[in-house]
N, C-alpha and C positions, 0 to 999 in steps of 0.2 A: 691472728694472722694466718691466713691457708695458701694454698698452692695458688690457688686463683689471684688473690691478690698480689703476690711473690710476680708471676707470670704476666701481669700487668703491668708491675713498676717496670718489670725488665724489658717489657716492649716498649713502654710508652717512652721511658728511657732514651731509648734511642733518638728520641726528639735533640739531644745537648753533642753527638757529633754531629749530625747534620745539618742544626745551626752552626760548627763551627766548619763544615767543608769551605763554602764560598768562600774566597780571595776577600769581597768587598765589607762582608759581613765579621769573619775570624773572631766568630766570639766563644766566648770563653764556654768548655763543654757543660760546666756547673750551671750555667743561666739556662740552660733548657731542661736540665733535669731540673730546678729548683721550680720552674715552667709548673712542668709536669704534677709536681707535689702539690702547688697553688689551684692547680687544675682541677686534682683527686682529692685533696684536704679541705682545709674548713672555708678556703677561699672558693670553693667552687661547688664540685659536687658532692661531696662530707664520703667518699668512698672509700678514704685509707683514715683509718681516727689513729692521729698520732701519738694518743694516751695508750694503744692497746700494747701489753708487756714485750710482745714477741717481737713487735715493729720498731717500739722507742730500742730494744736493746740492741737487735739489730742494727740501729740507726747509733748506737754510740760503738759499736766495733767498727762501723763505716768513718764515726769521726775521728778516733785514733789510727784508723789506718792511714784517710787522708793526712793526717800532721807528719803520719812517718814520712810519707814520699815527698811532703812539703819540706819537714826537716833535712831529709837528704838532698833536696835541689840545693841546700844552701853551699856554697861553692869553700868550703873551708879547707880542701887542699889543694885549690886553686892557686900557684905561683903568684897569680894576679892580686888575688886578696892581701897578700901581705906589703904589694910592690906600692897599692893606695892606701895602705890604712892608715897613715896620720891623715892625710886628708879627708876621706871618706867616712873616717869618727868626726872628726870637725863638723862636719857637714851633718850627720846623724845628730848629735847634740845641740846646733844651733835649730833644726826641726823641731826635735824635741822640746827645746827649750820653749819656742814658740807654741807651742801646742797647748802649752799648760794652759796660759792664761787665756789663750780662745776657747778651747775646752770649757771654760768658767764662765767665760764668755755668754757663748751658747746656751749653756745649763742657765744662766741665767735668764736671759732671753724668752727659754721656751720654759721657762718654771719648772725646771727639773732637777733635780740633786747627783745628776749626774755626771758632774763635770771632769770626775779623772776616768770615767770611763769613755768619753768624747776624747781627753788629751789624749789619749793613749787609740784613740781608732785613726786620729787627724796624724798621728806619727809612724802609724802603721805603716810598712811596704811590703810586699809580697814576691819573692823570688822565683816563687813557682808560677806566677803569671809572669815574670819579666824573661826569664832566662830561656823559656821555652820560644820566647817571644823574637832573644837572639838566637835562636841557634842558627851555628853553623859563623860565628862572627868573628872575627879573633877577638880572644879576650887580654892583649898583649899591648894595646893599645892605650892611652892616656885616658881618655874617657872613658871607660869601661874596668880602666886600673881600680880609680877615683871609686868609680858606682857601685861593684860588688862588695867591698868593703861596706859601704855606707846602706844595702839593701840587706848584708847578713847581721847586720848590729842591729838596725831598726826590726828587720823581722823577728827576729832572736829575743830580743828586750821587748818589745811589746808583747809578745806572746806569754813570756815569765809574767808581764807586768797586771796582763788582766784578771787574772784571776783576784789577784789584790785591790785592781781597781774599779769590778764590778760587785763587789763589797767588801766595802774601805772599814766596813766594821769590824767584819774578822779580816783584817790584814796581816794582823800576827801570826793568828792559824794558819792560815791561808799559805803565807810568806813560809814557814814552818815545813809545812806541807810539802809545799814547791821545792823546797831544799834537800826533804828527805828522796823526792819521785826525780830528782835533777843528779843526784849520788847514785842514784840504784840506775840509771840507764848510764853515768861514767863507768861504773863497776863492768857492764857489760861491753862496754866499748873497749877497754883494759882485759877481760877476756876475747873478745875479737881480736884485739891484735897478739897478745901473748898467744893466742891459735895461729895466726900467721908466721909470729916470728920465731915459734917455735917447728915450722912447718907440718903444723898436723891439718890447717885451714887446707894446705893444697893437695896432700891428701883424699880428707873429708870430698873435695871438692871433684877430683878425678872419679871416686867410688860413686858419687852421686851421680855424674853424669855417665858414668859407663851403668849404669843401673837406674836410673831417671827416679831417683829417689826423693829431689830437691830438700834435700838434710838443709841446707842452708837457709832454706825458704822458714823449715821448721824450727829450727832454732832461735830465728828473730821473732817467730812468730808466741815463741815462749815465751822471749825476753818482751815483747810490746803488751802481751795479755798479763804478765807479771806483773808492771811498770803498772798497767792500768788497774789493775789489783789494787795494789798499793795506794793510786794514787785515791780509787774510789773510797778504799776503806779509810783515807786521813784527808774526807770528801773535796778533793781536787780535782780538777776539770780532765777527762783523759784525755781533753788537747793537748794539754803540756808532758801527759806522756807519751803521745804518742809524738810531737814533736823531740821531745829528747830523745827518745828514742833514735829518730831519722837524723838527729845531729851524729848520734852516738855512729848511727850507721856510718855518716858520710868523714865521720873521723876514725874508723876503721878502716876503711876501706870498701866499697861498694863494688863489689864484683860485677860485671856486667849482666853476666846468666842471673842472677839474684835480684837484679834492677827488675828486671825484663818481669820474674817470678812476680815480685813484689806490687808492681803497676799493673800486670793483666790479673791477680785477685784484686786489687782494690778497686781499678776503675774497669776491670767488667762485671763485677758484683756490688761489692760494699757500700763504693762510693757513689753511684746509682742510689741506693738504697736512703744511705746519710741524708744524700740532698734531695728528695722526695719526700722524706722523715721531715728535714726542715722545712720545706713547703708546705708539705702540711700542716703544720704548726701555724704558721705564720697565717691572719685570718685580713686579706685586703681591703675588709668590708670596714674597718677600721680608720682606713684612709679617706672615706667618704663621711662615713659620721666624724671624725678629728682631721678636718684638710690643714691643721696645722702643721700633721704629722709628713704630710707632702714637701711643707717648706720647712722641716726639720731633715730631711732626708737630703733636699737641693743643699743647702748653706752645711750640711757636714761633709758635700762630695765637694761645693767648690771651698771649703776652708781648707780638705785634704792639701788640692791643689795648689792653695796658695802659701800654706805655710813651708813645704814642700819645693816651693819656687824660688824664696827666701836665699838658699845658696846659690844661685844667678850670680847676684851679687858678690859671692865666692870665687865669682869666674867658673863658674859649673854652666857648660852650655843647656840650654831652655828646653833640647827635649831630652838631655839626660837630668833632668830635676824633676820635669811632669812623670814622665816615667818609673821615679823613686813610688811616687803617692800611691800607685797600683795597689789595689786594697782587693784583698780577697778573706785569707785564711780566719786574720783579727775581726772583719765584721762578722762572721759567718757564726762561730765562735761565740763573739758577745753575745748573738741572738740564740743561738741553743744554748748557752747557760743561763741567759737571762730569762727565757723562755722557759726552761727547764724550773728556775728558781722562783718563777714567777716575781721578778722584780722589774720588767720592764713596762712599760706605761699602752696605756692602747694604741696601736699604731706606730710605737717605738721600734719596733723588729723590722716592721715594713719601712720605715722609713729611713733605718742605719744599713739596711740592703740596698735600698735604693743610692744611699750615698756613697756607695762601694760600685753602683753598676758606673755615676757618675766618672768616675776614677778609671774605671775600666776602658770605660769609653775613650777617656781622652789619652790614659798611655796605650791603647790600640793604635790611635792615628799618632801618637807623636813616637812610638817603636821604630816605624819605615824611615821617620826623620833620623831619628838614633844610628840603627844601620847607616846609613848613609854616612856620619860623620864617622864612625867608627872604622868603614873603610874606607874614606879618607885617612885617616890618621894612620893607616896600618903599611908598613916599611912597602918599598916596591919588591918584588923576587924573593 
């Protein structure tokens, strides 16, 4: 990989804000860059070969970075989180529960042995498409008490849960694995705060900014390339470390100047990068010789949805439930490891994407619905 190509993703890149400026369109910035990658890679014109060392590793510091800043959207010193969590586990668990046997379901259906890693995408929710989705909303509200709870369990547990259930064979390892790379980013979260509470963090934090040193930036960025060390050498996905990691952060404490550091390297570099990587990968021509894989993609975005819907019946209003199913980080995820692992099936990558864009589509329109009840519900003055 050289300059030239480097200097391409990053133009062409910019295709995934500009889908997402429009009001009518608002989509998600990752679908044009993932555009892009389909475009340059095997799906198109074979100009980015995602086998080459410099591009795939690149492409896996782009996917640990993304899980950090996904890990940190999860809202866990949010007030809110704690005011729904009996309800909001309830609600996460009867999804769940559901999921399993559709999951098996499917895998059956489409002759595939893949049935906990289907249960485990149809239970998936995604925080970092949902919360960006409210901002600005009060999160103080009954409906949104209820949902953050129930969006940081699902995200949080399915994320642990893939790697075990994209092979259930090494589960032990795997599981193993997951516990030692889940310790090593507490550890660092228990040094972040003993910094704060000892106040050396504010400190640290004053010298950096009177000298634009971003200490802080470099310190998490030891602790995420560490974590991913670890987790490579006891071969765990550096999704989950880079997710611990971003949990680790956001139960430390997330400074705001740090925020800001942390999203303008990954998503004006990295995460560009990741999601072109995985474009490339993914080969669409797949989908026309196996049209199965088309109606394997429809039936795993509208099972997301329906099992997801399931708490309605909880008294959970209908576009705070569609909204749960928003699937981004776990498909994304399944398809670079499984891809990477060479275990998924022809047309399988393409088609557990496409049942994620499903999802996407439909908590796009049902977000404005959400907004709407949420301030309704929210005190007058």
């Amino acid at each position: 990989m050289g300059f030239a190509l480097l200097a391409l993703i990053c133009a062409v890149a910019l295709l995934g804000p500009l889908l997402a400026l429009p009001d009518r369109l608002r989509l998600p910035v990752v679908i044009g860059e993932l555009a892009v990658g389909l475009i340059l890679g095997q799906s198109g014109f074979r100009i980015a070969d995602p086998t080459e060392p410099t591009f795939a590793f690149l492409g896996q510091i782009g996917f640990a970075l993304v899980m950090v800043v996904a890990g940190s959207h999860v809202p866990i010193r949010d007030p809110a989180l704690r005011s729904g969590m009996r309800t909001g586990l309830l609600r996460a668990a009867v999804v769940g529960a559901a999921s399993v046997p559709l999951g098996f379901g499917i895998a059956q259906l489409f002759g595939t042995d893949h049935g906990w890693l289907y249960a485990v995408l149809l239970a998936s929710s995604s925080a970092s498409l949902v919360l960006p989705a409210l901002a600005g909303v009060r999160t103080d509200v009954p409906v949104l008490e209820q949902l953050l709870p129930q969006l940081a369990v699902a995200d949080a547990v399915c994320i642990v849960l893939l790697p075990l259930a994209i092979e259930p064979k090494n589960a032990l390892g795997a599981g193993l694995g997951a516990l030692v790379v889940i310790a090593a980013a507490l550890v660092a979260a228990w040094v972040a705060r003993l910094l704060v509470t000892r106040g050396f963090e504010a400190r640290i934090r004053a010298v950096s900014r009177e000298h634009s040193l971003a200490i802080e930036l470099r310190f998490w960025l030891v602790v995420v390339f560490a974590v991913a060390a670890i987790a490579t050498a006891l071969h765990v996905s550096v999704m989950l470390a880079g997710f611990a990691c971003g949990i680790a952060l956001a139960a430390a404490g997330e400074p705001e100047r740090l925020g800001k550091q942390l999203f303008a390297i990954t998503e004006g570099l990295f995460a560009p990068i990741f999601f072109v990587w995985l474009g490339a990968s993914i080969d669409l021509r797949h989908l026309v010789t196996h049209p199965q894989a088309i109606l394997l993609g429809v039936v795993l975005g509208l099972g997301a949805l329906l099992v997801h819907c399931i708490p309605v019946l909880l008294r959970q209003p209908w576009p705070a439930a569609i909204v749960t199913a928003a699937q981004l980080g776990v498909p994304i995820a399944a398809v670079s490891m499984g891809e990477t692992l060479g275990i998924l099936a022809s047309g399988e990558g393409a088609a557990i994407l496409l049942g994620a864009m499903i999802t996407i589509g439909a908590t796009t329109l049902a977000s404005r619905r959400l907004r709407a009840v949420a301030e309704a519900q929210a005190p007058v003055g």
